[in-house]
Every structure is written in C-alpha cells, then in structure tokens.
N, C-alpha and C positions, 0 to 999 in steps of 0.2 A: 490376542488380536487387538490390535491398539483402535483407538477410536476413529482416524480417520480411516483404516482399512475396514471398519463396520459396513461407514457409508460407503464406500468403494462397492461394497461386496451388493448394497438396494442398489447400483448406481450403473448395472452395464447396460440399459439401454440406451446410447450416443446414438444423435444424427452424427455420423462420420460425414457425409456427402455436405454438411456446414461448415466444418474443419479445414482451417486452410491446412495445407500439406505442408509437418515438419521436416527440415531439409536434417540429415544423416548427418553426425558430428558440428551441424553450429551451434554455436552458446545462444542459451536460451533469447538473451537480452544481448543488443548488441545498437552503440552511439556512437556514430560518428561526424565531429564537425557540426554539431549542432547549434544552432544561432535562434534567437529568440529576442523579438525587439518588438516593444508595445510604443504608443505613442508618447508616452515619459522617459522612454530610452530601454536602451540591454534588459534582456531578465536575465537571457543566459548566453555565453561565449564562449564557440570553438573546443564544447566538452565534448570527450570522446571516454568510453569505457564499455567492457562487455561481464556480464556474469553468465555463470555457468547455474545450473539445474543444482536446485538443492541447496543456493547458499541466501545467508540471510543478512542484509546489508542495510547498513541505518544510513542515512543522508542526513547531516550534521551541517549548521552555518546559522550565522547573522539570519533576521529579519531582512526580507527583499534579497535572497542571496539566490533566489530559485530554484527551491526544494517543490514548491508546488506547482511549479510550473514544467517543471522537469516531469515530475508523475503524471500529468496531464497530457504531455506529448505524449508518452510511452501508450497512455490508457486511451490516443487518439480524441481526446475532448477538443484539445487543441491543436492548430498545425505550426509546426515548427518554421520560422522564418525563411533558414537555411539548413544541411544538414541530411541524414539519413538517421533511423531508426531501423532496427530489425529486429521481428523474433522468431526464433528459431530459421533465418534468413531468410524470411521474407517480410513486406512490410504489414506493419498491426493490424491491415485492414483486412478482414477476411478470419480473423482468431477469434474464437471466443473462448479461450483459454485463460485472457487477462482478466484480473477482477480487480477495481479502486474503488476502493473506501475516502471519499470528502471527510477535508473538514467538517465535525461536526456543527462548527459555525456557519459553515455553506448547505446545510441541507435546512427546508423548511419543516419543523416538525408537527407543524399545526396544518399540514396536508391530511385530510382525512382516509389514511391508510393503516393495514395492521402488521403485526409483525409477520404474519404469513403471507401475506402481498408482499412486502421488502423479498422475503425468502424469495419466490416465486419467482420475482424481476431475476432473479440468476437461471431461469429456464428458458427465459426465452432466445437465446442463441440455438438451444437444442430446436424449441419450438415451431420457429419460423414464422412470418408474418401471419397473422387471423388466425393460426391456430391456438385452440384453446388445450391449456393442461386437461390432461386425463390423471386415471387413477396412480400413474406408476410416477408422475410428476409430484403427486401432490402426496404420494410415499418418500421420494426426494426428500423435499422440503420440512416434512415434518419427522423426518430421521436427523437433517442436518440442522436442523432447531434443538432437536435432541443432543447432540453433539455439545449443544453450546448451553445447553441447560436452560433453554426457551419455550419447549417445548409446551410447558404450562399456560407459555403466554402470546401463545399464536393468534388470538383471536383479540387481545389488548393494541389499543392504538400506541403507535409510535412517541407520540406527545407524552405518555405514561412512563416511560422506560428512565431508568436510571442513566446516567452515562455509559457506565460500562455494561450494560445492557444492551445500551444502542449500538454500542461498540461487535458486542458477540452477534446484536442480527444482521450486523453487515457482514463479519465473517460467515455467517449461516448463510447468507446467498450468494457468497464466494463459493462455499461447501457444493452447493446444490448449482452452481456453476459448472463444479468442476476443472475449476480454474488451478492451473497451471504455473501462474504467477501472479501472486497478490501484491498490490500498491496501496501501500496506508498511508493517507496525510495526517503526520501529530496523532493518532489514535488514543496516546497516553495524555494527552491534556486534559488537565481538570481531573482526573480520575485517581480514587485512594488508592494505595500499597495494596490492596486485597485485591481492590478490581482489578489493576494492572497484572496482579500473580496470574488470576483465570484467566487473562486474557495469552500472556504468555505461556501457560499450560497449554493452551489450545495451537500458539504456533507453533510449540514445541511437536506438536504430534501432525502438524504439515510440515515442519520441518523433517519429520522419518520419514515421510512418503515423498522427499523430492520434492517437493513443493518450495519455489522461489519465493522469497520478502523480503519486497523495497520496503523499508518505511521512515518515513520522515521524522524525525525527534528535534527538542532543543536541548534535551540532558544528554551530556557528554558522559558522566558517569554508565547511565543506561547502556549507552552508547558499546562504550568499551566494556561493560559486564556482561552483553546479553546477545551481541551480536558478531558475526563470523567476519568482518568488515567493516569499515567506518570510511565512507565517503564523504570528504572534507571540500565543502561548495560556499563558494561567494562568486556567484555567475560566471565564472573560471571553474574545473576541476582542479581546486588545489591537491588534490589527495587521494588516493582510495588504493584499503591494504587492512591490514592488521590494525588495531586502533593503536597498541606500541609504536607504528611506524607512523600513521594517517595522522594521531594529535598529537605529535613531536612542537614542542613549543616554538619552532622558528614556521611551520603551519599555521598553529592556532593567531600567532600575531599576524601571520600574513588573511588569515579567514577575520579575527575579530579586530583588527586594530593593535594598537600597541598597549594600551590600555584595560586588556582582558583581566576580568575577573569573573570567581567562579563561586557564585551565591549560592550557599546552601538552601533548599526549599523542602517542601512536603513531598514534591514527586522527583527530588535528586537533587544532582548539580546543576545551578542553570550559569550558561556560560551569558557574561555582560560586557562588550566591549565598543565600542566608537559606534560604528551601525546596528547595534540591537536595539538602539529607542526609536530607530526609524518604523513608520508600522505599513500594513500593506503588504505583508506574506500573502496576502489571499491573491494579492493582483499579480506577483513574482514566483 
C-alpha cells in the first residue's frame, strides 16, 4: 500500500455537502483567455490551457513572465482581470480540493505557529466556519505529518524548520486537505539535491493516486527530467507539451531573449536570458 493510500485509508470522513460538485469528464484545470494587468502593466495575456487529473506539469519562463501569478488565479488569491478559470467545470470558488504552496519568500515565518497548526489550516474546508477540529481531524494531520517524516516535529515552530522541511509541512496540509490539485511556487529554491529527492519521492506517491501538480521552477533541466509537461510562459502561453516539444530552441528564444544562456548551478540548469535580471516574480 503506498503512502499516500495509507492516509486515504484515516481520511474517509469528508464534509461532501462543502464540495462543489465535480462535472463528469471535464479536465480537472481548465484557462481560458485569461488577462492579468497590475498597475506597471500585463502580468499575463490571453493564456488558454487545460490539464487533465494525474499529470504533472512544471511552468517554466523569465522573471515577471507570470508564473505566480498565474497559480494565484487558479488558487483564487487573486482575480484575474479578464478570462475564465475552471475546475473540474465549474469556477474555483466553492473547491476545496486546491491546495498552494507560496513562495517561501512570501510566507512570514517568524508568525508564532507550529507545524501542526500549518497541518491543520488544510482542515478547515472540511471544518466549516467556528468549528473546532476534533479527534478524527487531528488523526488527519498527524498521519499526514507522518507522510512527510514531521511527525516528530509537530509541536516545533515553523521559524525552526529547514527549508525543505517547510517545504514537506506545506505538502502535509495539502495531504490533510485532501487536495486534489496542488500549486507549488519555486518549492525547489534554495534547497540541496537531498531535500529536493524527498520532496519529489513524496509527489511521486501523489502522482499514483491521481493527484494533479502545477509547480513553478526556473531549472529547465528539472523541468524536462522530472515532469510529464513543460509549460513555456512570458505572459503569452508560448508553449505547453512534452519538454522535447515545449523547450524547442526557437521557444526558449522567443520566452528568454535571444541571448539565452543556461548556467550550471547547485540546484540544476538555471536558464539566463534578456528579462531574467529583471526582478519582481513575486508581483507577476
């Protein structure tokens, strides 16, 4: 029995009557015509794409190309200028099946919480307003801690954690979500070859249970070795397929400039072309 079907198996008491109703054969994820304009201008233009249940899809581009802005409409943080969003055909609002993981740069970790609080925050779609977890909630959470080999460290403040520690308790309360489709921004940033394996061992075993991931990268290498898709974005959809097909070099010129180059580093290839010294992925 593989690990995520452990927790599957603590995990059958669902508020259903919270769940918006999945429509019969639409793809899980589905964009279309989406427009995104802050007061400095575009983040995103006229992107349209759908995925299907079960695949695993990296979003690749430039700085300011609107990788995190794009997983923030999906995850309803944000509302999209123009455009439609759907999941499972109908709009986000109303799921709680999506689960986003921030930049670790966007979360404050000097918030006095612990890692079984983080956990926790994935219960309350089940929960509903003012109610409080009971027993079978907080067997959830410290099963899907388990999962992610935190279980040790449930009761340690978030400010403690390694990186990719922080990285596993935010999948931990995707787990205890029960989330359906996971949105990582950059999750692999800053984090060694070791932490990056555990982490990918763990989507590997959402990936056998059906389990959709977006996740935002700037290694192109990663990109193409680790993922079913490569979605090629500079606030256009230039791309998205196969990574053979997606970072065909008349793409990558048209995503980084003509001047792309691809610097070897600790955590891959990092691609460097005309708009990657621009900075402000957090605002695009």
């Amino acid at each position: 029995m593989s690990l995520f079907k452990e927790f599957k198996k603590t995990s059958r008491h669902l508020s259903r009557q919270q769940r918006h109703e999945h429509r019969e054969g639409a793809p899980i994820l589905h964009a279309e015509k989406l427009n995104m304009r802050y007061e400095n201008g575009a983040a995103l233009e006229g992107v349209s794409f759908s995925l299907q249940e079960g695949e695993r899809v990296a979003i690749v581009g430039p700085n300011g190309a609107g990788k995190s802005t794009l997983l923030k409409i999906i995850a309803g943080v944000e509302k999209q200028s123009s455009g439609e969003i759907q999941i499972f055909g109908h709009a986000p609002a109303g799921h709680i099946c999506i689960a986003y993981v921030p930049q670790r740069s966007q979360v404050d970790w000097t918030f006095p919480v612990t890692v079984a609080d983080i956990a926790m925050m994935g219960r309350a779609g089940h929960l509903g307003l003012f109610r409080n977890p009971k027993s079978h909630d907080w067997d959830v959470v410290h099963h899907a801690l388990d999962v992610v080999k935190l279980d040790h460290l449930a009761k340690r403040q978030i400010d403690q954690l390694s990186g990719g520690q922080q990285q596993r308790m935010f999948i931990a309360r995707a787990l205890a979500q029960e989330a359906e489709l996971m949105l990582m921004d950059e999750p692999m940033t800053g984090l060694d070859i070791p932490s990056q394996d555990n982490i990918f061992g763990i989507l590997d075993e959402l990936r056998e249970e059906n389990v959709t991931l977006l996740i935002s990268l700037h290694d192109l290498k990663m990109a193409s070795e680790r993922f079913d898709k490569v979605m090629l974005l500079n606030k256009h959809l230039l791309a998205i397929g196969p990574a053979e097909d997606a970072l065909r070099p008349e793409n990558l010129i048209a995503a980084y400039g003509g001047n792309l180059q691809l610097i070897p580093t600790e955590d891959g290839m990092l691609p460097i072309g005309d708009t990657s010294c621009c900075d402000g992925e957090h605002e695009h």
